[in-house]
C-alpha positions in Angstrom: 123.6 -74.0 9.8 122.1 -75.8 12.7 120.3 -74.2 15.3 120.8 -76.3 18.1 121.1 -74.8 21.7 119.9 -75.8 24.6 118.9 -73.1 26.5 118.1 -74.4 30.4 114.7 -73.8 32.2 114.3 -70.5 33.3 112.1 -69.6 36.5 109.1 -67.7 36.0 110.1 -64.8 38.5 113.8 -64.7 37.4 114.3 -61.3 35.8 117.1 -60.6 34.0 120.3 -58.8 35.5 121.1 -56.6 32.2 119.4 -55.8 28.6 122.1 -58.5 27.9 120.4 -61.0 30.0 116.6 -59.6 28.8 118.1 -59.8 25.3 119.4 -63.3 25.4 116.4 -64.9 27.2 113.8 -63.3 24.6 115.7 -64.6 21.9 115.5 -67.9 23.6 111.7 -68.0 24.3 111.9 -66.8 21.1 113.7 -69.9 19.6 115.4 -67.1 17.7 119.3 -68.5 17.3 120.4 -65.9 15.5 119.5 -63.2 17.8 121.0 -65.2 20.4 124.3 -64.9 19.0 123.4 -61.1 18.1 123.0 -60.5 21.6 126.4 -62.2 22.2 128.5 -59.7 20.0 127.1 -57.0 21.9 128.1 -58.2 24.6 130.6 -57.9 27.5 131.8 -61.4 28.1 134.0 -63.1 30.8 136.2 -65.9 31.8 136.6 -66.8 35.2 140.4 -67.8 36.5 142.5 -68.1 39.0 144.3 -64.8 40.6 147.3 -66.8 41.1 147.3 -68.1 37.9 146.9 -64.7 35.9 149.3 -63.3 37.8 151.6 -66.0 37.2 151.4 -65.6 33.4 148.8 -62.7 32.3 149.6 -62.9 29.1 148.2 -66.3 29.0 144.2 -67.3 28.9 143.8 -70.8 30.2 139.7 -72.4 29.6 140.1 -75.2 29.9 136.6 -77.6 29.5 134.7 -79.2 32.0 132.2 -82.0 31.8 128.8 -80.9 33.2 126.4 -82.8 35.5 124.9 -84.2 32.6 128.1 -85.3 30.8 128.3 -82.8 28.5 131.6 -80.9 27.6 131.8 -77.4 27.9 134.1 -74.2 28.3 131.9 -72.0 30.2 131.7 -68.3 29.8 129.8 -65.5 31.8 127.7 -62.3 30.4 128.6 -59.5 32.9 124.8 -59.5 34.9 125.7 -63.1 36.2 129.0 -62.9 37.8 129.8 -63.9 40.7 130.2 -62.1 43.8 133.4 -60.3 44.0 136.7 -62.7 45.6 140.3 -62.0 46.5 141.2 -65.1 44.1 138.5 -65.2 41.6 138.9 -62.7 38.4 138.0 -62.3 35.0 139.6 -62.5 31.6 137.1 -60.0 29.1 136.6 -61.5 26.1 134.5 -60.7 22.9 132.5 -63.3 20.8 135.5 -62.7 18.2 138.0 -64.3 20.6 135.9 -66.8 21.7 135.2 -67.9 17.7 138.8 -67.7 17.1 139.8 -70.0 19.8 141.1 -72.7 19.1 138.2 -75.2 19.3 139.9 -78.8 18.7 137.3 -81.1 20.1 134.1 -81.3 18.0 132.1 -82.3 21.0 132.7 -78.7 23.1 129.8 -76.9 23.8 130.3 -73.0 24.7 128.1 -72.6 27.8 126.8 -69.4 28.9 126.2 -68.6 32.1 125.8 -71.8 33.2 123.8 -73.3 35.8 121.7 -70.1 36.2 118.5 -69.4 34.4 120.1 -67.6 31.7 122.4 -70.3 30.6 122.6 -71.1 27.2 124.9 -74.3 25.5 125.9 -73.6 21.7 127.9 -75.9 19.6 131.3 -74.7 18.5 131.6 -76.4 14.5 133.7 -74.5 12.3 130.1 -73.0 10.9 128.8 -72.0 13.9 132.3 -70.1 14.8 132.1 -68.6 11.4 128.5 -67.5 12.1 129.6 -66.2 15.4 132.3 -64.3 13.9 129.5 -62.3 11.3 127.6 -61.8 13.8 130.5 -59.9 15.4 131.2 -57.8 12.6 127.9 -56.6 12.1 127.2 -55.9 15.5 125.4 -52.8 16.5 127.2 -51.9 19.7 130.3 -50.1 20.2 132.2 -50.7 23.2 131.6 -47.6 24.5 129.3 -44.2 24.8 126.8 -46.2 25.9 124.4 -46.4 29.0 124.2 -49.1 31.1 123.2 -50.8 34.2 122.4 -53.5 36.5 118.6 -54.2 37.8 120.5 -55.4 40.7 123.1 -53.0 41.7 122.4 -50.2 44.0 119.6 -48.1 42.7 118.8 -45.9 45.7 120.8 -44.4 49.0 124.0 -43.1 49.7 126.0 -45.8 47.3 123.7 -45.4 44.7 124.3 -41.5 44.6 128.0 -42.1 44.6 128.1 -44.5 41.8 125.9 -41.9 39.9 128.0 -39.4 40.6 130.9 -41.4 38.5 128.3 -42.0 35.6 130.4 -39.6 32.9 133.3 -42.1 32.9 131.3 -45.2 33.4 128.8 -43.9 30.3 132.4 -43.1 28.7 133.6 -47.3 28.9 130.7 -48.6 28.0 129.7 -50.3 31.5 127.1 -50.1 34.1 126.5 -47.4 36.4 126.1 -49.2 39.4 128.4 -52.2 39.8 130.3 -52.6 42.5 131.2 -56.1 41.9 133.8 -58.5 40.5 134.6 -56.4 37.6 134.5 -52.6 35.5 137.0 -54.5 32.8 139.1 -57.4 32.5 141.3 -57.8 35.5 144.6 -57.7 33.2 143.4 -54.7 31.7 142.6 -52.9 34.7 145.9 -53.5 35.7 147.6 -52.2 32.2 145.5 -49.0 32.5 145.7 -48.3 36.6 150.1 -48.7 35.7 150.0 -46.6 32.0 147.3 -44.1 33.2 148.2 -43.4 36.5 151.7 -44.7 37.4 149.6 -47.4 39.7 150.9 -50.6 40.2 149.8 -51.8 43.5 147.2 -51.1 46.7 149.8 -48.6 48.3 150.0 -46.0 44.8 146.3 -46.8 44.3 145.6 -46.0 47.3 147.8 -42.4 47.8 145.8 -41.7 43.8 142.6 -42.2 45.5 142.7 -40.4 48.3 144.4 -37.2 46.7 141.2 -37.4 44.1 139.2 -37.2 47.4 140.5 -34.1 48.9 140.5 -32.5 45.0 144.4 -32.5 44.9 145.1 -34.0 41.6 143.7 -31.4 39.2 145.9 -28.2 39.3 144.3 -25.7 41.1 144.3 -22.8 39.0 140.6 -22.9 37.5 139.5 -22.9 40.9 141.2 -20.2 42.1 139.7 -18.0 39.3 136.2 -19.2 39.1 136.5 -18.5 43.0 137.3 -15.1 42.0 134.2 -14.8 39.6 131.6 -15.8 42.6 133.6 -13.2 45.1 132.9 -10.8 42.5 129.4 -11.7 41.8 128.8 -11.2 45.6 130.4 -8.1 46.4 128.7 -6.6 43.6 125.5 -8.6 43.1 126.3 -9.4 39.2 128.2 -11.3 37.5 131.2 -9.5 36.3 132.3 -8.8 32.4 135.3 -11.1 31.5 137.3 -8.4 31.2 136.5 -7.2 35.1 137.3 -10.6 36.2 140.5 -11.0 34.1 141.9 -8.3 35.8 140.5 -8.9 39.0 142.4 -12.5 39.1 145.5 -11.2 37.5 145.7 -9.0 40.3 144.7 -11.3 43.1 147.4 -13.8 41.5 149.6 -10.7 42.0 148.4 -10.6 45.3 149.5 -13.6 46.4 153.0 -13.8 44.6 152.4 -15.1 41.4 155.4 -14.0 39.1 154.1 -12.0 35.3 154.5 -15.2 33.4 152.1 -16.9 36.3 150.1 -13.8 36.1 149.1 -14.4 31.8 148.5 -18.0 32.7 146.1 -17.3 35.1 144.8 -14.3 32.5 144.9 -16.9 29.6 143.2 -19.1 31.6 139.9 -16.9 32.1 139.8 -16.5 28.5 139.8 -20.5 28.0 136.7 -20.9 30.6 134.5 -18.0 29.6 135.0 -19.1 25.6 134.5 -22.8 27.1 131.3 -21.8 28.8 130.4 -20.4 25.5 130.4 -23.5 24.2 128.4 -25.4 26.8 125.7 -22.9 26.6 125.7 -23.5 23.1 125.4 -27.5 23.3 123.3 -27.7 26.6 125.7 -28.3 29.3 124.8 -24.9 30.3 121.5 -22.7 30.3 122.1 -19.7 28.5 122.7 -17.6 31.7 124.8 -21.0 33.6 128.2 -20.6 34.3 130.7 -23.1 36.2 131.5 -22.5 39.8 133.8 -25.0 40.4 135.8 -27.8 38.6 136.5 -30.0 41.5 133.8 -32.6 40.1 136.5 -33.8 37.6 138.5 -35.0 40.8 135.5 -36.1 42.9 134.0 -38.3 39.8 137.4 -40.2 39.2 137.5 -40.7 42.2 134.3 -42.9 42.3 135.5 -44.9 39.3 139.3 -45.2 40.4 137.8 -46.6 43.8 135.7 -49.5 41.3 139.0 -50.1 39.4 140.8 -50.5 42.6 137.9 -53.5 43.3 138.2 -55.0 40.0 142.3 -55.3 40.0 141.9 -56.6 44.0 143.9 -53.7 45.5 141.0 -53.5 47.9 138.0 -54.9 49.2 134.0 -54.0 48.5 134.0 -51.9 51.9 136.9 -50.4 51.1 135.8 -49.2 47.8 131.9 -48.6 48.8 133.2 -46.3 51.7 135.3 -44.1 48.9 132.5 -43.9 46.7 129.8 -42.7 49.4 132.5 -40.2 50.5 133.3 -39.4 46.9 129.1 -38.6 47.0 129.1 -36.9 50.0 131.8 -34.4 49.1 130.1 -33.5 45.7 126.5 -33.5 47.3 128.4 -30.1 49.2 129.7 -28.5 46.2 127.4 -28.5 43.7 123.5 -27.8 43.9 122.3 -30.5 41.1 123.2 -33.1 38.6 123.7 -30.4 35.7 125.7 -28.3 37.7 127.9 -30.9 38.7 128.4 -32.5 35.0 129.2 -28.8 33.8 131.8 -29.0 36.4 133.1 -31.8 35.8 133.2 -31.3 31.7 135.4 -27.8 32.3 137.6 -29.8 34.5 138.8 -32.3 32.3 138.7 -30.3 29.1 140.7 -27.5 30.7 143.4 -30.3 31.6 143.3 -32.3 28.1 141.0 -30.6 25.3 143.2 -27.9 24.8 140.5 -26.2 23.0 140.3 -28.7 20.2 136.9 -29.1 21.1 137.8 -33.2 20.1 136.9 -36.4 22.0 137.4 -35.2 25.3 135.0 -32.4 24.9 132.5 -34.8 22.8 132.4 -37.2 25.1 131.4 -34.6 27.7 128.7 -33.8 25.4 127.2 -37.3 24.9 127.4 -38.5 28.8 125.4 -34.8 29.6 122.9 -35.4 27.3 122.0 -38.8 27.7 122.6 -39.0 31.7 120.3 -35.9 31.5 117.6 -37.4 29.4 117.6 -41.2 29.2 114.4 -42.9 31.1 116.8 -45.1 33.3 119.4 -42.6 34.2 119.9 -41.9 37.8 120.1 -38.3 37.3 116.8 -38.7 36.5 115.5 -41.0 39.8 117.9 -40.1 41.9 117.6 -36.4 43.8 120.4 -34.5 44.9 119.3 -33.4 47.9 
């Protein structure tokens, strides 16, 4: 197979965005094509379009080709680190180097060009053998689409934003995408529209809107585990211990009582204390908890959705960057009050969600709590680890 690419010139103080970026520009001074294209089916890629025109039809992908400065023809395609600032009438179709092999590619003179006209950009010709490379390259790849960590070397990294974006890290660790963008996209603008409508019932700013800001005042989880864990830290006060489960089962069963709760509310509420002291069990035993931790409250489930429902509110245009920046500081701000540090607020936020999906199946949703802990708590970039609480 040939090897010929053109990569452009790249400045010598340009760093690169993303490990994509880093990736694709050391394979280039590298002259090595294949790990070019290895790079590429890793990546997240994207095609720009028209809001208007996705909207019209978003079923449809229009890339069309253009003919560069130099005369050359291209369909252009972006790497997620050199997007464009976000605009009302600019989004993005996401793509993977599978669908852009598969296309059809009728015109032997088409270059793909990535990220053109910016240091990174790189021109690769589209023969049938290249496109069959491409699509090898796919299938081999060593990158799942999500579990991973990510981020920008541009985005926020310190401040009040900062903390809020790190703040939604489990869900952003959990898709696979950067930390701290606050830009153009989190996924393809169709599919953030498919999931705001399936997942939440959202289909436009006003729903997305009400979502958000009952997510903010910790309204959308039910508030039963708080109620009891609430109990446990009355008890652990007034008698300067923690209490045996058993003391604290009966203490909320009665409290419940207290305030009206019928008998079948009553063994909900007892059940309930049973689920989070044999879930706490559990997080000692995996590290989401020291062996003496305990949860004190679960509203971080609401408060960390909130931060990522405010970036897929960006990326499907049902608001502006101020509007969203402003939930996410406040989304911060709010957990910056309840909890005392990263770990405490992850443990939180891990009995929240598996107390409203796991059903003690101890299955992805609990796994996945397990995988963002650990590595937002150990790797070298996280900003858990840069990033103070207080």
């Amino acid at each position: 197979m040939s090897s010929r690419r053109t990569p452009a010139p790249r400045a010598a103080s340009w760093i690169p965005p993303s490990e994509t970026e880093q990736r694709l520009q050391e394979a280039s001074l590298r002259g090595d094509f294949p790990g070019q294209i290895r790079a590429l089916a890793d990546a997240e890629l994207f095609i720009a379009a028209p809001r208007a025109a996705v909207d019209a039809a978003p079923d449809d992908v229009h890339w069309p080709p253009r003919q560069t400065a130099k005369g050359l023809l291209v369909r252009e395609i972006l790497t997620r680190g050199m997007l464009p600032p976000w605009h009302p009438d600019l989004v993005f179709h996401a793509v993977t180097l599978r669908w852009v092999a598969e296309f059809p590619w009728r015109d032997p003179r088409l270059l793909l060009a990535v990220d053109h006209g910016t240091p990174a950009e790189l021109l690769l010709p589209t023969t049938p053998e290249h496109r069959a490379g491409w699509l090898r390259a796919y299938s081999e790849r060593e990158r799942a689409a999500g579990d991973r960590f990510a981020a920008l070397r541009h985005g926020p990294l310190h401040g009040p934003l900062a903390f809020g974006l790190a703040y939604g890290a489990h869900l952003a660790f959990r898709n696979g995408v950067p930390w701290n963008d606050v830009g153009s996209v989190y996924s393809g603008y169709t599919q953030e529209l498919d999931s705001l409508r399936e997942a939440w019932g959202v289909t436009g700013r006003e729903g997305w809107r009400k979502e958000l800001d009952a997510l903010l005042d910790g309204r959308n989880s039910p508030p039963e585990p708080d109620f009891a864990l609430r109990v446990r830290e009355e008890l652990r006060h007034a008698r300067g211990a923690v209490p045996t489960p058993d003391a604290w089962r009966e203490t909320a069963a009665g409290h419940a009582q207290d305030l009206g709760a019928g008998p079948a509310a009553v063994r909900r509420i007892e059940e309930l204390v049973r689920r989070i002291v044999r879930y706490e069990a559990r997080f000692r035993a995996e590290g989401l908890l020291a062996p003496d931790g305990r949860v004190r409250r679960t509203v971080a489930y609401d408060y960390g959705r909130a931060v990522n429902l405010a970036r897929w509110g960006l990326s499907a245009r049902f608001c502006a960057p101020p509007e969203a920046e402003q939930a996410i500081v406040h989304a911060g701000a709010l957990a910056r009050s309840a909890y005392a540090s990263w770990e405490e607020y992850s443990a939180g936020y891990a009995l929240g969600r598996v107390l409203r999906f796991d059903g003690e199946e101890y299955g992805c949703f609990h796994e996945g709590n397990v995988a963002a802990h650990r590595t937002l708590t150990a790797h070298e970039g996280s900003p858990w680890r840069h990033i103070p609480w207080r």
